[in-house]
N, C-alpha and C positions, 0 to 999 in steps of 0.2 A: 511469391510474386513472379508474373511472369518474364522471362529472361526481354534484354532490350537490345535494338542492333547497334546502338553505343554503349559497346562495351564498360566504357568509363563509368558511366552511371550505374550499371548492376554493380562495379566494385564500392562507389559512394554510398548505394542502399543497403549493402552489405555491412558498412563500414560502419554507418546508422543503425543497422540493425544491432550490433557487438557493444555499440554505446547506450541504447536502450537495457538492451541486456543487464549491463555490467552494473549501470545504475539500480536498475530491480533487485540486483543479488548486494549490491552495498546496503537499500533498503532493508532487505531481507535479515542481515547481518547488524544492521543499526537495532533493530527489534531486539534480534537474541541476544546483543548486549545491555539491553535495557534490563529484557526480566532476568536475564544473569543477575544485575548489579543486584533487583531488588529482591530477588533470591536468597541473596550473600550478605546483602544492606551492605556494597564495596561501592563506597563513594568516588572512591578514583576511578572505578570503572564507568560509574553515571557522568561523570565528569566528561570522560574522556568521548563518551557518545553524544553531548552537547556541543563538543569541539569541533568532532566528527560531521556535524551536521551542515558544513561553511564547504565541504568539500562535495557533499550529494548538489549542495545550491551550483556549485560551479559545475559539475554534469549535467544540471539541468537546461543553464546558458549554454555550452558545448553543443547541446543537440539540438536548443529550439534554433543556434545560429547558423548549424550544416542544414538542419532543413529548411530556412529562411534562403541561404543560400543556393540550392535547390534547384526551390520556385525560381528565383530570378535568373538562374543562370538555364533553366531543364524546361521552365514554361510546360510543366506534367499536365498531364488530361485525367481525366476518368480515373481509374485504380490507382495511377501514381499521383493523382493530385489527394485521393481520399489517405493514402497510404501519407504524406509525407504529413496532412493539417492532423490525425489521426496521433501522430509519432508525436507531435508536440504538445496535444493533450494530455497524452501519457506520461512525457516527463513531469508535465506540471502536476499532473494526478501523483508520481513519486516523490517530486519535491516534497509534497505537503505530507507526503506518507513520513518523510525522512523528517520533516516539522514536529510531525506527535509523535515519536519516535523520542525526540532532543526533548519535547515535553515532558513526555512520562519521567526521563532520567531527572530532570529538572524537582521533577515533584518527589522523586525517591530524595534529594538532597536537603530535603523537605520533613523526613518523615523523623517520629519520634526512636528509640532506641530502648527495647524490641518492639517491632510491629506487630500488628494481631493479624495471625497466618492465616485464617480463613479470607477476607477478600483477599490477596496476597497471590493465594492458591487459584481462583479465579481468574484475575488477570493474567497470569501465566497462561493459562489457559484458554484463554481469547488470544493474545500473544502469540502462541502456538501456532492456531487456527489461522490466523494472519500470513505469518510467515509460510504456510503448506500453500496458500491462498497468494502471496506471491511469486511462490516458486511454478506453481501448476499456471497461472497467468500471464507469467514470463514464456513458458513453455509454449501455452497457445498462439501467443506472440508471435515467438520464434517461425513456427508449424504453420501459423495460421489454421489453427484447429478451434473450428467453431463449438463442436461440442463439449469440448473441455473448456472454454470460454464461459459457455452456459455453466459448467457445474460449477466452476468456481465463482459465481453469480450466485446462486442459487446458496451455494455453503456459507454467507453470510449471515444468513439465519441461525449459524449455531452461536454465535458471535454474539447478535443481538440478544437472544433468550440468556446465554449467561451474564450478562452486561446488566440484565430485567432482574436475575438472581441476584449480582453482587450488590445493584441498589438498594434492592429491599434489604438484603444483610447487615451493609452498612449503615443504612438509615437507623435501624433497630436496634444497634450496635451504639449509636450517635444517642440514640434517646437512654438507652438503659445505662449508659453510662458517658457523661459531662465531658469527661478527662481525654476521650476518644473523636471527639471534637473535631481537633485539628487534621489529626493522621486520617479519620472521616474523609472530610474536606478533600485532602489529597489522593487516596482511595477512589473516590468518584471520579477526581481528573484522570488522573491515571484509565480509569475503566471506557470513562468515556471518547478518549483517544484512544481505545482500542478498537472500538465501538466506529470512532469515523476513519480508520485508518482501512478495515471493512470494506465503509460505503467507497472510500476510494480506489479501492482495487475491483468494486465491483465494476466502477466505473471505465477499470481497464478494458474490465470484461467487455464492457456494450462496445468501447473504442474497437477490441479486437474485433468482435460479431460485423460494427459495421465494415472496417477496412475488409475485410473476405467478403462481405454476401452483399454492402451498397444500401443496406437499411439499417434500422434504429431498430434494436434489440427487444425493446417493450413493446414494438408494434409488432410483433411475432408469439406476443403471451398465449395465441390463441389455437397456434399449430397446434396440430397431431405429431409433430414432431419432437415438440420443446414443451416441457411442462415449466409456467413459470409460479 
């Protein structure tokens, strides 16, 4: 963003910006203790990322109240008013990332003893793709880098297509044997929280896209620029 002739305020956007951050890379870390736990089936660790989750909520309030503060104290125009409504989207897009995050561990506490490894394998694997998804997000953030914005838009589609795989798995998994029912049932939640943890970071993406360029990311599907 561009520098401001009150200085105080490039240090508060600054400041906003390190909280935004920091929250992304807790999300980030909430994730990989999940598919840890359900890696290990280490209940104290699923545990302990449910607990974890009362602490991402309090970052979330932390930033949408410096930038409610802000507005009323800075009266932002143009780029700083899109930059700070932008900032509060995004926590609340992390909150809920940090929500299915606590979910999934929820549903490993859930599971029977031992789980069947193939969907298992899967969601680790979406998992993954999430977490690359909000490291490179956070980055474009940071940068304001519309392109890497876009790819990490765009890489939710790998996300999706295994999420298409694990259903079919488990369904068939669920019919050809009774017993598998339950762990089924949680299998799916699990997948599908990875699934909308995705849609929400894509949704960083479009916040990033608009704060730099001032438009809606889908209405740009059609550049020569950006392949959507």
């Amino acid at each position: 963003m561009q520098k401001h002739i009150v200085k105080a305020f490039d240090a508060e956007i600054d400041d906003l910006n390190k909280k935004v951050t920091a929250m992304g890379k807790a999300c980030e870390e909430q994730i990989a203790k999940a598919v840890s736990a359900l890696g290990s089936m280490d209940t104290a660790l699923a545990q302990s990322v449910v607990k974890q989750d009362k602490a991402i909520n309090q970052l979330q309030r932390g930033i949408e109240e410096k930038s409610v503060s802000l507005l009323t104290r800075r009266h932002p125009m143009a780029g700083d008013l899109r930059y700070l409504l932008s900032v509060m989207k995004i926590a609340s897009e992390l909150e809920r990332i940090g929500d299915y995050a606590a979910n999934m561990a929820k549903r490993i506490l859930a599971l029977s003893l031992p789980p069947v490894q193939e969907p298992i394998d899967l969601i680790v694997d979406m998992a993954d793709i999430s977490r690359t998804m909000i490291h490179d997000v956070m980055d474009a953030f940071w940068d304001m880098d519309v392109e890497k914005a876009v790819k990490v838009w765009q890489t939710d589609n790998l996300i999706d297509r295994k999420f298409a795989r694990m259903m079919a798995m488990v369904r068939k998994q669920m019919q050809d044997n009774t017993d598998q029912i339950d762990d089924g049932t949680q299998f799916i939640f699990m997948g599908r929280c990875c699934e909308r943890i995705g849609d929400h970071i894509t949704n960083i993406a479009e916040d990033v896209y608009y704060m730099a360029t001032g438009q809606i990311y889908m209405d740009q599907c059609s550049d020569d620029h950006f392949v959507c």
